[in-house]
C-alpha positions in Angstrom: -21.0 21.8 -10.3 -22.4 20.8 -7.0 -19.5 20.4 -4.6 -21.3 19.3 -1.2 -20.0 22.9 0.6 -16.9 22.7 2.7 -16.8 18.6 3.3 -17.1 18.2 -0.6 -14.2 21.2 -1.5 -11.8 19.4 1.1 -12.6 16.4 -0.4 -11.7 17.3 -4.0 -14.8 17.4 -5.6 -14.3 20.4 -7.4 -11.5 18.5 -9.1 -14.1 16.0 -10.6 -14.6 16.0 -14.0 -16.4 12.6 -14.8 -18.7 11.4 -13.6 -20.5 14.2 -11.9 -21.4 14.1 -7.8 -18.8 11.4 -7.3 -15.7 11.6 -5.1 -12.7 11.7 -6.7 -11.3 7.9 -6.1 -14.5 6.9 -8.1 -14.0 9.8 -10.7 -13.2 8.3 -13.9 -11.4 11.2 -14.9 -10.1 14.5 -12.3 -8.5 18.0 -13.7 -5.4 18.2 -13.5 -5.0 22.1 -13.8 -1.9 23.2 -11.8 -3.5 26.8 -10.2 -4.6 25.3 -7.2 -7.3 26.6 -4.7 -7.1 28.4 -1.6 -6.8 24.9 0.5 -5.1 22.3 -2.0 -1.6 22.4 -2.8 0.7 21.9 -5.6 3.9 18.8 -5.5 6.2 19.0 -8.3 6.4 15.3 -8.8 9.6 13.1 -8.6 9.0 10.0 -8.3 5.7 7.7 -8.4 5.2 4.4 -6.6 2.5 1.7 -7.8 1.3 -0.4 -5.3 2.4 -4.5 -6.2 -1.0 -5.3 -7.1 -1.1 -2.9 -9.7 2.6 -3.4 -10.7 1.9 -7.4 -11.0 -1.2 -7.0 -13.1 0.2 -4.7 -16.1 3.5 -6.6 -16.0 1.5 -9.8 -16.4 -0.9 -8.3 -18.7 2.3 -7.4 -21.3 3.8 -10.1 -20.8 7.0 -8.1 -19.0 7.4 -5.4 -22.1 8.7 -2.9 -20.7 7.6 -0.4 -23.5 4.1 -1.7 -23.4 4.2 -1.2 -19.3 5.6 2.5 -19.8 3.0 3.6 -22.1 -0.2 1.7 -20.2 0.9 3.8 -17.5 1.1 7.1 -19.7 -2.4 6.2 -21.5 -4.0 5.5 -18.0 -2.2 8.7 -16.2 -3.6 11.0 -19.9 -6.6 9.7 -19.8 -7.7 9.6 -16.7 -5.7 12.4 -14.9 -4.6 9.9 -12.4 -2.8 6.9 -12.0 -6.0 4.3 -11.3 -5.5 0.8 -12.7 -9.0 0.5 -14.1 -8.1 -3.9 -13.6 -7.3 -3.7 -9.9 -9.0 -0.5 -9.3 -5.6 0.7 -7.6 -2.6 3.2 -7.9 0.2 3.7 -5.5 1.6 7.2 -4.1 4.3 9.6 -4.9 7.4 11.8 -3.8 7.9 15.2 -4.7 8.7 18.9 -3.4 5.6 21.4 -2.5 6.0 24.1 -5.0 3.0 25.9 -3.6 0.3 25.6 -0.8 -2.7 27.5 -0.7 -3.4 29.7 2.6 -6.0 27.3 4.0 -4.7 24.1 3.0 -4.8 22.3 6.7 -1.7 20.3 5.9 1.1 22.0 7.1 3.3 22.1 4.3 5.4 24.6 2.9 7.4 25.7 -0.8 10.4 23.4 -0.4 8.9 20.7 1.4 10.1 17.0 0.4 7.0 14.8 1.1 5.7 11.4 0.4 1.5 11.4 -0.2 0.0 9.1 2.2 -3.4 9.2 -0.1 -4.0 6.7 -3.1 -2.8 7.8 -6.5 -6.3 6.8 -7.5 -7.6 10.0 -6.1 -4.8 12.4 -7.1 -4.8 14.7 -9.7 -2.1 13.8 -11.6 -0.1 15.1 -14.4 3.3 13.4 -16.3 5.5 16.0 -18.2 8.6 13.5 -19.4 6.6 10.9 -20.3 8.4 8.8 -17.9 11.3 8.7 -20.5 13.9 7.5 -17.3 11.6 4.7 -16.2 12.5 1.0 -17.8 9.6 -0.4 -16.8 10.6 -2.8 -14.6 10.0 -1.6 -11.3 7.4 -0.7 -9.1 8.9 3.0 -8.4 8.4 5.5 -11.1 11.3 8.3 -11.8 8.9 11.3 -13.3 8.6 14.5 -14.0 4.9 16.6 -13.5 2.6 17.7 -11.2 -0.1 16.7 -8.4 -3.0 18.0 -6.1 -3.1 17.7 -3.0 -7.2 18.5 -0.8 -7.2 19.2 2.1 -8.2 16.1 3.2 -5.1 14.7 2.1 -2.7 13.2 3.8 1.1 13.5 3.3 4.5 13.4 5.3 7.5 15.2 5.1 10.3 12.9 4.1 13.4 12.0 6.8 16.3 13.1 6.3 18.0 10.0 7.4 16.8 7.5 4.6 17.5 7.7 0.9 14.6 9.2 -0.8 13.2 5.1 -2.6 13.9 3.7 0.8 11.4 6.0 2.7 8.7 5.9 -0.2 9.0 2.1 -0.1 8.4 2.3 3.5 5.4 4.7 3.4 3.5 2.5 0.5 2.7 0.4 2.9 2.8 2.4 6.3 -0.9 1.3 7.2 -0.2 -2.3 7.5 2.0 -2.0 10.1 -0.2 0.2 12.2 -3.4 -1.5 11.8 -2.2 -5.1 12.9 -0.4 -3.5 15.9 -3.7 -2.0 17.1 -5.4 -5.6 16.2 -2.9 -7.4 18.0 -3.1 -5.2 20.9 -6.6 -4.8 21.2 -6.8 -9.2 22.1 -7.5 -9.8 25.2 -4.5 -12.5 25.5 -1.3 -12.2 23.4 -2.1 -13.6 20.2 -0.3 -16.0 17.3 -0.2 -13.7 14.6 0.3 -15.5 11.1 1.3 -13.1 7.7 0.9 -14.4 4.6 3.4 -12.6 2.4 5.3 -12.1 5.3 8.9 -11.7 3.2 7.7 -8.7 1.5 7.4 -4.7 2.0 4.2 -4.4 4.3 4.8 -8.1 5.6 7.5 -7.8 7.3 6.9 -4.4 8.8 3.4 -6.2 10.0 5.7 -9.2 11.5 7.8 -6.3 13.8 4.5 -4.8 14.3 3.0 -7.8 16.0 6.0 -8.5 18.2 6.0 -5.3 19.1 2.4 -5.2 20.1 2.4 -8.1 22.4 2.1 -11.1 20.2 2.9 -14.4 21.7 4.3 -16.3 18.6 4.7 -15.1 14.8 4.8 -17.1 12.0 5.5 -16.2 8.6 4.4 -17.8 5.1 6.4 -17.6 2.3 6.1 -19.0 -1.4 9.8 -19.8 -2.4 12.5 -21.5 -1.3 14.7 -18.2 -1.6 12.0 -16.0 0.3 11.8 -18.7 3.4 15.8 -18.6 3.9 15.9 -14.8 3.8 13.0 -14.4 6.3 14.5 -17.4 8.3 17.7 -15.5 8.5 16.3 -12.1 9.9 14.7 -13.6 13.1 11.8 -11.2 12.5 9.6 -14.4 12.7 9.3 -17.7 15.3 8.8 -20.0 12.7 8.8 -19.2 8.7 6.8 -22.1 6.9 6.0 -22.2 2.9 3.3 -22.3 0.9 1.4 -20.8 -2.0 -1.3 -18.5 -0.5 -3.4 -19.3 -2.9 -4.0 -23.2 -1.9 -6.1 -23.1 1.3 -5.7 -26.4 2.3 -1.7 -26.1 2.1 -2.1 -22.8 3.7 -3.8 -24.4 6.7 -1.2 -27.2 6.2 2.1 -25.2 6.8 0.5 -23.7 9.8 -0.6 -26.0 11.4 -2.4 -24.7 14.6 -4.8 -21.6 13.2 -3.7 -18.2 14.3 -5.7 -15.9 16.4 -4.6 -13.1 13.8 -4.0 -13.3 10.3 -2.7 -10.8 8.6 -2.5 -11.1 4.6 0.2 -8.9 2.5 0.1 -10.9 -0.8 0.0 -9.1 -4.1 -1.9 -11.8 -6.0 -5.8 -12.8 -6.4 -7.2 -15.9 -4.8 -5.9 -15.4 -1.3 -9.3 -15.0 0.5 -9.6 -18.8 1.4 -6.5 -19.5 2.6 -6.5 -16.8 5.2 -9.7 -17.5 6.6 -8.9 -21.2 6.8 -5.7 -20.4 8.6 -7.8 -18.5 11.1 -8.7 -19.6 14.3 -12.5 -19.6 15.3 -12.8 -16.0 17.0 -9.8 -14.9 15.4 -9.4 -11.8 13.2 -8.2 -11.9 9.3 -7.0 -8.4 8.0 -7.0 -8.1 4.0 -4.1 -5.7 3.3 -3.5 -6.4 -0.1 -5.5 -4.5 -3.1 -5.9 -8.0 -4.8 -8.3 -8.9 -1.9 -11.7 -9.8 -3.0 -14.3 -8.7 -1.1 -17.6 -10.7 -2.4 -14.7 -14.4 -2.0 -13.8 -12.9 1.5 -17.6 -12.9 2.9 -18.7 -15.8 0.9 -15.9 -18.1 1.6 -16.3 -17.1 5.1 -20.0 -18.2 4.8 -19.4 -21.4 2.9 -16.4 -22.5 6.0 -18.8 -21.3 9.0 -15.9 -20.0 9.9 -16.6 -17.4 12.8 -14.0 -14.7 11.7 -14.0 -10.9 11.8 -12.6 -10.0 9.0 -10.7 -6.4 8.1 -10.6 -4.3 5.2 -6.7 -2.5 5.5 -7.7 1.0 4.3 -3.7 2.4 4.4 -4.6 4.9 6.7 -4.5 4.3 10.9 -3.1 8.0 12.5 0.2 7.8 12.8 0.9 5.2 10.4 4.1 6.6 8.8 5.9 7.5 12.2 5.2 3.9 13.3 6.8 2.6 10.4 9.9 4.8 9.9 10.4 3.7 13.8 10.2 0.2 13.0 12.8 0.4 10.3 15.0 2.0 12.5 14.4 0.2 15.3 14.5 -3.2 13.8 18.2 -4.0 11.4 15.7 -7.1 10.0 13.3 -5.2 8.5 15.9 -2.8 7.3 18.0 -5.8 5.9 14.5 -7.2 4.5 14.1 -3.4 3.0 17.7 -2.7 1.2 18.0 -6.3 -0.6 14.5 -5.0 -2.5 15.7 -2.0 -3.4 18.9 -3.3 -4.6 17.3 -5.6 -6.6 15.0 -2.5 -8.0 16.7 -1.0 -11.5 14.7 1.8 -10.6 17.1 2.6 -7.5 
């Protein structure tokens, strides 16, 4: 097999099985062989993390059977050698210990090493040993047994040793929101109003410190319940908290009000694209950080609004994304607060 010389080995190529020439997020199925190469290294797996939009769509799909959610997973994960919802087209990360690192790998890590990936599980080789016999199926974070890969164009981050092991993973799922809105919101000319849709959730939240941190002049959150707007109202972490269901555009644009130079969209569902471009002010900036984003209803709805937007694709990764989050969730008790009610509302904890 071709593997494109040094940039195609670091990228994992060798790892693809099917099809052929691809990389290995597009791979429909990656080897999963545990003797790793000189420059990829081996995590014993402990725990796996699917992103919401992946989580929402086979809950939804089985109707909240738990059994029927455990074994998806397992069929996807065997057949595939990967976790890579073939609905949403997305997976989630991992925590585990480095059990061995090959003498080129680039990453830094060592035998022992606690670390959360910082790649997609869509382009991990992945194996499950325990067929996830300790999961119940009805969380988003995975207690597992197995192996993963790791090229060396990976990215991954030791864990603290100041936060419980599912508090730091939660944190690193969605360590790129944070960091890309703060360089959006710093990069404006004049302090912004940044709006987040989704804003009481994981990577909302973070994106709301984020923005006050990076100069923003006003942030407002949008919520969809009742329950959501009272927590968020009660942190502070926003100026004003309005609700809506992100998927109306017009009540979108209603709750707000005045359209926001930024927009920043965290919302786990389809059909948000509208919304978020209507709530955006003419010159203003939308960032899609949500794997339910729609590209071909972000450009055309843009189109069919005139609305003169520039609009951002969150890719998870900005360097230095999981420092920046880690030090927001120190820094800020809100997000924190935000942060522990999830995960003590997560079984899986």
């Amino acid at each position: 097999m071709r593997d494109g010389g040094d940039m195609g080995a670091a990228a994992g190529l060798r790892r693809v099985l099917d099809p052929p020439g691809v990389l290995p997020q597009a791979a429909r199925m990656l080897d999963t062989d545990p003797r790793i190469r000189p420059d990829e290294v081996r995590v014993r797996v402990e725990r796996l993390n699917l992103d919401a939009a992946s989580y929402r769509q086979l809950r939804t799909a089985h109707g909240g059977d738990p059994d029927a959610i455990r074994a998806e997973v397992l069929r996807i994960i065997g057949e595939r050698g990967k976790m890579h919802n073939p609905v949403t087209g997305s997976g989630g990360m991992l925590v585990g210990v480095v059990d061995e690192a090959g003498p080129d790998s680039p990453l830094g890590l060592r035998k022992g090493d606690r670390v959360a990936t910082l790649v997609s599980l869509t382009l991990t080789p992945l194996a499950v040993t325990d067929g996830l016999a300790r999961w119940d199926g009805r969380s988003e974070q995975i207690p597992a047994e197995g192996h993963a890969i790791l090229f060396a164009r990976s990215i991954a981050a030791v864990l603290p040793d100041d936060l419980p092991v599912p508090l730091a993973l939660s944190v690193m799922d969605v360590c790129g929101a944070p960091a890309l809105t703060h360089r959006v919101v710093a990069a404006r000319e004049k302090p912004p109003v940044v709006a987040v849709l989704g804003a009481a959730g994981k990577s909302g939240s973070l994106s709301l410190a984020a923005a006050r941190r990076a100069g923003a002049s006003r942030v407002i959150g949008l919520v969809p319940t009742e329950r959501e707007e009272a927590l968020l109202s009660a942190t502070g972490l926003a100026d004003a908290v309005v609700r809506a269901d992100a998927r109306d555009p017009v009540a979108v644009a209603a709750a707000l009000g005045e359209p926001a130079d930024v927009t920043v969209v965290c919302v786990d569902v389809p059909g948000c694209e509208h919304g978020a471009i209507l709530a955006t002010a003419p010159g203003g900036t939308v960032v899609f950080f949500s794997m339910a984003t729609s590209f071909p209803a972000a450009a055309l709805g843009a189109e069919g609004l005139a609305a003169d937007v520039t609009m951002l694709i969150g890719n998870g990764y900005v360097p230095g994304h999981a420092a920046m989050a880690l030090d927001l969730l120190r820094a800020e008790p809100a997000v924190r607060t935000l942060f522990t009610a999830r995960n003590a509302d997560d079984p899986a904890q």
